[in-house]
N, C-alpha and C positions, 0 to 999 in steps of 0.2 A: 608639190610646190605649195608653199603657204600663201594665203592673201595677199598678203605683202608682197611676199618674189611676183606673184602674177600682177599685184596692182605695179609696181616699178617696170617689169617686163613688157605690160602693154604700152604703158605712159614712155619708155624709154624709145621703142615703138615709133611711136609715132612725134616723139620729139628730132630720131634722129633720119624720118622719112622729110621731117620739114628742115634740117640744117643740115643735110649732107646730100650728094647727089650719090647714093648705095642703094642697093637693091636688101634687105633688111628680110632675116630669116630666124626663127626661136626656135631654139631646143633641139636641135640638128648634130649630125656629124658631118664631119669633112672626112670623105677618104682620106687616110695616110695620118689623120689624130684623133688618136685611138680615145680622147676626153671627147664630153657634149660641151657644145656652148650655148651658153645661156638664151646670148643675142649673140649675131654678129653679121656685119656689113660688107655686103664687098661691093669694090669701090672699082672705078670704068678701069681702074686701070688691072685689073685682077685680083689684085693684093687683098685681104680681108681683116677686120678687126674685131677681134672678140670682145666680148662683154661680159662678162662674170658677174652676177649678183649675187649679195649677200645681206643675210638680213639678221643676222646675230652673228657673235664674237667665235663662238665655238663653230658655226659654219665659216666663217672666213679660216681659223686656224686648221679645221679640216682639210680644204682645199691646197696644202700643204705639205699632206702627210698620204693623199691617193695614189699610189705607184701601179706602173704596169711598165710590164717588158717591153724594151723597144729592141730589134734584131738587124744586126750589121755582119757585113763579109769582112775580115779582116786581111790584111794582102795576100795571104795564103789562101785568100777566095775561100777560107771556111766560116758558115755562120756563128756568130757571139752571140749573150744575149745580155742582156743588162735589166735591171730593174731601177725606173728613174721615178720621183713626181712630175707634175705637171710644170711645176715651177723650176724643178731643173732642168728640163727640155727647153721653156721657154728662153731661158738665162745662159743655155750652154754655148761654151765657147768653141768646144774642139769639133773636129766635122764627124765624127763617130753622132753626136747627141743633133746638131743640125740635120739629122733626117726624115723626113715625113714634109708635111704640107704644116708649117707653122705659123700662126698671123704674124700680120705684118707691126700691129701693135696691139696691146692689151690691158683693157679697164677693167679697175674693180667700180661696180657700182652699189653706193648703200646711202641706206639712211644716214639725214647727217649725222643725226648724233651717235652714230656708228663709226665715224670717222676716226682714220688711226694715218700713222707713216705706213706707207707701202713700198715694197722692192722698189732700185731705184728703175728700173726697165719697164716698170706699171704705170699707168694713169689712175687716177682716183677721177670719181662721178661723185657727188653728190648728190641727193633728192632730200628734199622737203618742202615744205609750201611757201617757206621764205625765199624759193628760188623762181620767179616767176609763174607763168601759164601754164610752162611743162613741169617745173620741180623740178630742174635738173640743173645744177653747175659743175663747170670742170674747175674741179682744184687743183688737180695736176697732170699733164699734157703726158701721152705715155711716147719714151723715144722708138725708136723704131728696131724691132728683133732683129738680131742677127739671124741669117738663115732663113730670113721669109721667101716664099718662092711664091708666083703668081699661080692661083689655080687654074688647072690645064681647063681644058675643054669639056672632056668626060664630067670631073669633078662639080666642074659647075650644070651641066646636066642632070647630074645627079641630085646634087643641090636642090635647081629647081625644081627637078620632079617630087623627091620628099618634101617641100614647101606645098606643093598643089595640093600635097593629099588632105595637108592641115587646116585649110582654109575652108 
């Protein structure tokens, strides 16, 4: 992780411990999504929001192009297997690609002057010091995933515990 990603990861941190009532975790998995997330929030009601950072042009078009198999029973109850990216899990529409524990919404955050048009299913962040205290404004509100599911119990258990160890 470069200066950057860590200086925005901390500052994002603690911008979004004082304007959201979420429990706030970095660099983690969630059972069942098989990607890290950068930041992300989960909110009283279960639901969780990732945060993606990006701090140059070829890292954001990366994030893109990382595929991993995701494995579905077809109605003949025998396993498939597919190779999606990140992006097409997030954005899928048919119920084969909605499985796993997906957020409920999803931000890119970057410098401003990094700023570009993102999927329409995304929230853009920006950071820079013309943006207040924290550096951080939303430029575009992200809609909400199809296929989010609230995380169970275990999940968040687990969650918490990988959180303790980092602190």
């Amino acid at each position: 992780m470069s200066d950057l990603s860590t200086e925005i990861s901390r500052k994002l941190q603690l911008w979004l411990r004082n304007h959201t009532r979420a429990a706030i975790c970095s660099n983690t998995f969630i059972q069942g999504n098989p990607w890290e997330c950068d930041v992300l929030a989960v909110m009283p009601s279960l639901l969780y929001y990732e945060y993606e950072i990006k701090v140059s042009d070829s890292d954001y078009r990366r994030d893109f192009t990382k595929k991993v198999s995701r494995y579905y029973r077809d109605e003949a109850k025998q396993w498939q297997g597919v190779k999606v990216t990140k992006h097409e899990w997030l954005n899928a529409q048919d119920n084969i690609l909605n499985r796993g524990v997906k957020p409920s919404k999803f931000y890119f955050v970057m410098p401003a002057e990094l700023i570009r048009e993102v999927p329409e299913y995304c929230g853009l962040i920006a950071y820079g010091s013309d943006f207040g205290y924290y550096g951080f404004k939303i430029m575009k509100q992200a809609g909400r995933l199809r296929g989010a599911e609230k995380l169970s119990n275990t999940q968040l258990f687990n969650l918490l515990y990988k959180a303790g160890y980092k602190s």
